[in-house]
C-alpha positions as CSV (number, residue, x, y, z in Angstrom):
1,X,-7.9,-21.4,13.3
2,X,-9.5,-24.2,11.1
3,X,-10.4,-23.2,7.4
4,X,-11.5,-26.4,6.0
5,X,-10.1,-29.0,3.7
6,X,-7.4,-29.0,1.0
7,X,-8.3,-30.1,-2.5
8,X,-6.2,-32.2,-4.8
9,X,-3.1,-30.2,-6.3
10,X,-1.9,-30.2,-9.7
11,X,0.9,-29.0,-9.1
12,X,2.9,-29.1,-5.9
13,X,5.4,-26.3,-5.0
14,X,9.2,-27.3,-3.6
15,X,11.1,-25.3,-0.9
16,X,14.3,-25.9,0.2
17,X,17.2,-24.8,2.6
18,X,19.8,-25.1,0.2
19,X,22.5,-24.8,2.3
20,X,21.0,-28.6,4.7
21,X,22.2,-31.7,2.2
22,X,19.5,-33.4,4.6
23,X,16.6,-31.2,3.5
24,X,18.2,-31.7,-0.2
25,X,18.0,-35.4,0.0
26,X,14.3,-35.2,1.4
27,X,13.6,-33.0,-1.0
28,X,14.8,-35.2,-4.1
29,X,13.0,-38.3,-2.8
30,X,9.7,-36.3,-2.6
31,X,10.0,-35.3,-6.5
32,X,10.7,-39.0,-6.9
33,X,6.9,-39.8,-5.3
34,X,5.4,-37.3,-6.7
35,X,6.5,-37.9,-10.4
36,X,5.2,-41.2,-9.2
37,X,1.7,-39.7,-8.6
38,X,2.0,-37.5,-11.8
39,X,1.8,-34.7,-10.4
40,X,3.1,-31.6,-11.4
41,X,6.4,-30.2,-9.7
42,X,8.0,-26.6,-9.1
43,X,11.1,-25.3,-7.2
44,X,12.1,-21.8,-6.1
45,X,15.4,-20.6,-8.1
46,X,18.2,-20.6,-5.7
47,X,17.3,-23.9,-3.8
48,X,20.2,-25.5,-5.8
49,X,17.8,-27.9,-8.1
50,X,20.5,-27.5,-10.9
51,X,18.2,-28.6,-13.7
52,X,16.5,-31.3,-11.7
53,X,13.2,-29.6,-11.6
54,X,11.2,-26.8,-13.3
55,X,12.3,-23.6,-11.5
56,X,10.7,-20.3,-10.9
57,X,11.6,-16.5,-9.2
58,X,10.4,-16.0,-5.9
59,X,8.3,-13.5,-7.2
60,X,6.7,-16.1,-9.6
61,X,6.8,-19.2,-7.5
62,X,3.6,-19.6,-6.5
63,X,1.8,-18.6,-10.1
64,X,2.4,-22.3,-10.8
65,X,1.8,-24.0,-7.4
66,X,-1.6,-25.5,-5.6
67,X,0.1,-26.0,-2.5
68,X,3.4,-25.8,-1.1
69,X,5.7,-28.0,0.5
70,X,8.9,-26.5,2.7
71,X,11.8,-28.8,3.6
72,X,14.5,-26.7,6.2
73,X,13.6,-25.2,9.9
74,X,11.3,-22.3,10.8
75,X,13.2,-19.8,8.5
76,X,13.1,-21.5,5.1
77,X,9.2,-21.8,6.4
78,X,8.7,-18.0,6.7
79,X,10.2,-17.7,3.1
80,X,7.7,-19.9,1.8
81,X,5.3,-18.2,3.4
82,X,6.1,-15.2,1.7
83,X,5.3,-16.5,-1.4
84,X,2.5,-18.2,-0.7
85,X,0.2,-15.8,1.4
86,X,-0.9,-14.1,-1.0
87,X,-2.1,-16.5,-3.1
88,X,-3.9,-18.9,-0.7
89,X,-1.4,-21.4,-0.8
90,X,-1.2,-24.1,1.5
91,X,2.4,-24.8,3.1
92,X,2.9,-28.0,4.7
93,X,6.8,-28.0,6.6
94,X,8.9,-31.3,6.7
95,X,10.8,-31.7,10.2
96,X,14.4,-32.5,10.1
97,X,15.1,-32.8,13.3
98,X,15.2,-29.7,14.6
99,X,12.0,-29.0,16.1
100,X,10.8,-26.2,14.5
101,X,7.4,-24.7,15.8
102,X,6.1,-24.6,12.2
103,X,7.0,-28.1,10.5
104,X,4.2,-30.5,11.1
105,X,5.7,-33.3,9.0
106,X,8.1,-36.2,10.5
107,X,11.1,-36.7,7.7
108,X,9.9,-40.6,7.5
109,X,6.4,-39.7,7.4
110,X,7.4,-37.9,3.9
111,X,6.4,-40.8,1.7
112,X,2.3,-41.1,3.4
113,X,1.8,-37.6,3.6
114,X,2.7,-37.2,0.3
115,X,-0.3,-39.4,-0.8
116,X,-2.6,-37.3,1.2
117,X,-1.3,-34.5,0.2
118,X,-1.7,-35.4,-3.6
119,X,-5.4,-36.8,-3.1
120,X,-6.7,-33.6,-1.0
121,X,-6.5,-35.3,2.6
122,X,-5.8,-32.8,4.8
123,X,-7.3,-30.0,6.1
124,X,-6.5,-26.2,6.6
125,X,-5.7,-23.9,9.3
126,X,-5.1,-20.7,8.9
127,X,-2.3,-18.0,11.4
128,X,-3.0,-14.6,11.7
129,X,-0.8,-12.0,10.3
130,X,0.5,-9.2,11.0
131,X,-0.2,-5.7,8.9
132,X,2.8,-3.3,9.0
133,X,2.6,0.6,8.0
134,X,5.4,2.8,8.9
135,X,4.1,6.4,8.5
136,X,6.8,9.5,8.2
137,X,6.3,13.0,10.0
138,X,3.8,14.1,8.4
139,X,1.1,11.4,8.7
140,X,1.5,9.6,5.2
141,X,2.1,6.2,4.4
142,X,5.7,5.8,3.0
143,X,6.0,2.1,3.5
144,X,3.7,-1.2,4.4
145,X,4.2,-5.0,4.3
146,X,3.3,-8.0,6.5
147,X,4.9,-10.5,9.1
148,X,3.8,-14.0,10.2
149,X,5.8,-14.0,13.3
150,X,7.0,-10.4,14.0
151,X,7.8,-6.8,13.6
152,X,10.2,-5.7,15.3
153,X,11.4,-1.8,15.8
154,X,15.3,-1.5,16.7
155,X,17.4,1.4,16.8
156,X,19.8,1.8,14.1
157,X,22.7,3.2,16.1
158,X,24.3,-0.1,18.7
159,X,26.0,2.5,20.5
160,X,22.6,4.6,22.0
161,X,19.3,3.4,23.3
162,X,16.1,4.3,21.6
163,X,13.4,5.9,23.3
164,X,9.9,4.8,22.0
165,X,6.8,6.2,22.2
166,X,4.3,3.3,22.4
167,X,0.0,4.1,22.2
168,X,-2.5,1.7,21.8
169,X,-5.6,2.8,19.6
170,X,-5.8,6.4,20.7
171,X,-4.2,5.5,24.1
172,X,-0.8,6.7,25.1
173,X,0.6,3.9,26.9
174,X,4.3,4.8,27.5
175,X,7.5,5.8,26.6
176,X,9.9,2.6,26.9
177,X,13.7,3.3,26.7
178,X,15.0,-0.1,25.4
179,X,17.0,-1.8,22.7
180,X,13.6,-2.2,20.6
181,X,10.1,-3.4,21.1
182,X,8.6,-6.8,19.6
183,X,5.0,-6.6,18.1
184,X,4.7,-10.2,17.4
185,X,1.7,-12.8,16.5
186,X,0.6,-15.6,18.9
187,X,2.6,-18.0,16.1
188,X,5.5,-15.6,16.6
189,X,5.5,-16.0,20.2
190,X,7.6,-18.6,20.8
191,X,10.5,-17.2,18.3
192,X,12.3,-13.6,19.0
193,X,9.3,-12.3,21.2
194,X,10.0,-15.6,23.8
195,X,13.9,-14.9,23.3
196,X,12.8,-11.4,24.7
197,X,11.1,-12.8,28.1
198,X,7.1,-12.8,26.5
199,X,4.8,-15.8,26.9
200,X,3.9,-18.4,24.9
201,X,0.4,-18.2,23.5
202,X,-1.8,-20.8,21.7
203,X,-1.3,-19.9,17.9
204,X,-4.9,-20.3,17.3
205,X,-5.7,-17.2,19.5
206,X,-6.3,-13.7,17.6
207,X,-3.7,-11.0,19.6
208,X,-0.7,-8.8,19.4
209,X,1.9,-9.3,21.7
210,X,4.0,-6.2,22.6
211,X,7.1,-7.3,24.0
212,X,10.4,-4.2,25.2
213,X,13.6,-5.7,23.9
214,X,16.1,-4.8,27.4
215,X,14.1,-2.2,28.5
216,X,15.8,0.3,30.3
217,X,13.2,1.1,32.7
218,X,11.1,-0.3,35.5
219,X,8.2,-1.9,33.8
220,X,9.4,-4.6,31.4
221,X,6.1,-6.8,30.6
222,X,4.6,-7.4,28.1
223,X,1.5,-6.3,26.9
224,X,-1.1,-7.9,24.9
225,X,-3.7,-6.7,22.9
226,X,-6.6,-7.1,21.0
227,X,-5.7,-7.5,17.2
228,X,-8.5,-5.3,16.4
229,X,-6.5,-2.2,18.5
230,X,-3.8,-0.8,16.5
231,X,-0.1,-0.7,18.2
232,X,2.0,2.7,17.3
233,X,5.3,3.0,18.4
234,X,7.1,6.0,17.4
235,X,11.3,7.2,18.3
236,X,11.3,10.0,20.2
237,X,13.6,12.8,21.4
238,X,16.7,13.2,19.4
239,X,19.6,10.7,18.1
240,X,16.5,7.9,18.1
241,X,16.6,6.4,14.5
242,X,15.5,3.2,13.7
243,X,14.0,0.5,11.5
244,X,11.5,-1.8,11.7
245,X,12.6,-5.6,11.1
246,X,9.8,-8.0,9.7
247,X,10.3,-11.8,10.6
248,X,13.9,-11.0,9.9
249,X,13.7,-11.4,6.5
250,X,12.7,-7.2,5.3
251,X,13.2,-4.2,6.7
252,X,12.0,-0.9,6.4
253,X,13.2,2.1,7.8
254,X,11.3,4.7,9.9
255,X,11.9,8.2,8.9
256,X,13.0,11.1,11.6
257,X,9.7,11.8,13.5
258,X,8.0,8.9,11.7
259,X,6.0,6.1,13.1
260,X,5.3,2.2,13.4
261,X,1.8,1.0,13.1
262,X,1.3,-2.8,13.4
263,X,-2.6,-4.5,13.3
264,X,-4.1,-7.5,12.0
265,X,-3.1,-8.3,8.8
266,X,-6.0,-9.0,6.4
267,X,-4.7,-12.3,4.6
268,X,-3.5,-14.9,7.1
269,X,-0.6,-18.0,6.2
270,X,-2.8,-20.8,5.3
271,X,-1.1,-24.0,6.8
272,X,-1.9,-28.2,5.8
273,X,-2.5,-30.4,8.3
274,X,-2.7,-34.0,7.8
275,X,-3.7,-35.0,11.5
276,X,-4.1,-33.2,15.1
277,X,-1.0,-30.9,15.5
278,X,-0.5,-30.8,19.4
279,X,0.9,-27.5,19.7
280,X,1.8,-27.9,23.4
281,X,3.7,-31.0,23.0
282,X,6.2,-29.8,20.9
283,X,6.6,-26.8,23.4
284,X,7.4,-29.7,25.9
285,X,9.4,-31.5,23.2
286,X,11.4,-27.9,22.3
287,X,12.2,-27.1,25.9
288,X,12.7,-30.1,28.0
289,X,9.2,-30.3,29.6
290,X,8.0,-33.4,31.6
């Protein structure tokens, strides 16, 4: 949903997929324009800047950043977004051909946006999150983070099926014997929850998609929610351990007799935009729609 505009950065934060010499080279001509602008530059330590650039931790990244720029896919994204939540940092992705859902920014397009980006021209939208508490036997709190796109509870054990106890607010809505269940976002809709058979829903909508990984059973749709209702899902019956897997990237483990609880996160990922962002024609572009 829209937040309002950006403001000029002092300093604008790097990420990079190492591993892409494309998103390297795009990432090297953008310090080269925004040295240019004198502006002030940061990288993540272990993007492979090798001195070129000031670097910081992960956990200090964004201490020294206004807003952040993310050069790789949809995965790279997510681990910029990790650092940047929290701090109300804007992330802006740079699209390298591969048709992310969360890059915004064309690869020749680098060069103008950057002179936008450096002079406040943009505005910002803000993606609900997702708040993640996994609760042991006994009702307390043992473990909580966040996810922009998912949470997802798998069994631990590839050689059983997990039987999951699923209630909604203070409903009990089922028990779903499956490989897992998705609890994902309307952004994480089209990424492992649309792998698992759910639907695609406009990012800007507030909701909580719950989506049975293979069920084993009958019923096999999914279910959506109001964010405002909180989603438990709890392994029952014996044998049934399992984790809980957020946007691939953490995990947590669920303790025997323990439970999942997944709601609307209070801080949402805070994205730039330097124009429209027609969300439904890069679904067409991604799938081969005409």
């Amino acid at each position: 949903m829209p937040a309002g505009r950006g403001t000029a950065p002092e300093v604008v934060g790097l990420v990079v997929h190492g591993g892409r010499p494309e998103a390297k080279q795009a990432a090297l001509a953008a310090v080269d324009l925004l040295r240019q602008e004198d502006v002030g530059i940061v990288g993540c330590s272990g993007d492979g800047w090798d001195g070129a650039i000031d670097v910081r931790e992960p956990s200090s990244f964004g201490d020294r950043a206004d807003v952040v720029l993310v050069f790789g896919g949809d995965g790279t994204f997510l681990r910029a977004a990790y650092m940047a939540r929290d701090r109300g940092l804007p992330l802006a992705g740079v699209d390298l051909g591969r048709l992310g859902f969360l890059s915004e920014v064309a690869a020749p397009d680098v060069a103008a946006v950057l002179r936008r980006l450096v002079g406040g021209a943009f505005s910002v939208e803000e993606r609900m999150t997702l708040l993640v508490e996994v609760d042991d036997a006994d009702g307390r709190t043992v473990a909580s983070s966040w996810a922009l796109n998912e949470a997802s509870v798998e069994r631990t054990d590839r050689q059983r099926l997990v039987v999951l106890e699923v209630r909604v607010g203070d409903s009990a809505f089922a028990h779903v014997p499956a490989d897992g269940i998705i609890c994902a976002s309307p952004t994480g809709s089209t990424a492992y929850a649309f792998s698992a058979g759910g639907p695609i829903l406009s990012p800007l909508m507030d909701a909580i998609l719950l989506v049975p990984v293979a069920p084993h059973s009958l019923f096999d749709r999914t279910i959506v929610v109001d964010p405002t209702e909180t989603l438990s899902v709890r392994p029952v019956g014996g044998h049934n351990t399992c984790l809980v897997s957020l946007d691939g990237r953490e995990t947590l483990d669920v303790p025997a007799g323990g439970r999942v609880r997944v709601s609307r996160g209070d801080v949402p990922v805070r994205l730039a935009r330097f124009g429209t962002f027609d969300f439904y024609e890069r679904v067409r572009d991604k799938f081969g729609l005409r």
